[in-house]
Residue, then its C-alpha position, 0 to 999 in steps of 0.5 A: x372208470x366209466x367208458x362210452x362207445x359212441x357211434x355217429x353216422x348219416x342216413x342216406x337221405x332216400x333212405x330215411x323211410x327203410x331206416x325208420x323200418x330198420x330200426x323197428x326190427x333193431x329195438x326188437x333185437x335190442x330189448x335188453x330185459x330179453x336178453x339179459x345174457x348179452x346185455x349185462x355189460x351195457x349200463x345204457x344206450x342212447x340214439x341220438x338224431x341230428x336236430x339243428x346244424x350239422x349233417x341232415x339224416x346225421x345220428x350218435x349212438x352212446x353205448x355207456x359201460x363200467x369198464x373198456x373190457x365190459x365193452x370188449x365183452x359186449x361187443x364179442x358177443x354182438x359180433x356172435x350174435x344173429x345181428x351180424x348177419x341178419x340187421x347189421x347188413x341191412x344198416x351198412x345200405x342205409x348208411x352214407x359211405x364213409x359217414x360212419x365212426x366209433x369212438x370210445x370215451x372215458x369219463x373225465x371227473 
């Protein structure tokens, strides 16, 4: 069963220039052929940004997984990693309070 972990948030709007430095450093993290010992659960992942209509500064980000425990996996390992303390902090202060949600999906067939 195919599961998605989907994230949506908004940018604060004076902080569009930090996120695009943030996410610099977050590619650099997540280069899955790097570390392939944290990503062997992660089938793909997707960043989405708000074009027409909704929130300005709006993203989704998909995380897809085999199964809802390969997404545990993955996420206990994340919460272990170095991403908590160093870029996660700087991502919660781009972030407009409140605007951030996760949600798990499972592929209906």
């Amino acid at each position: 069963m195919t599961v998605f972990l989907v994230e949506t948030y908004v940018i604060k709007p004076e902080k569009q220039t930090e996120f695009m430095a943030y996410k610099k450093k977050w590619e650099k993290f997540f280069v899955f052929k790097e570390r392939p010992e944290l990503f062997k659960e992660v089938k793909s992942h997707r960043l989405l940004a708000q074009l027409l209509g909704g929130n300005y500064g709006g993203y989704v980000e998909m995380w897809e997984f085999e199964s809802l425990a390969d997404c545990e996996k993955f996420f206990s390992k994340i919460m272990k990693s170095d991403y908590v303390t160093k870029l996660y902090p700087e991502f919660t202060s781009l972030v407009v309070p409140a605007s951030w949600s996760m949600n798990t999906w499972n592929l209906v067939t």
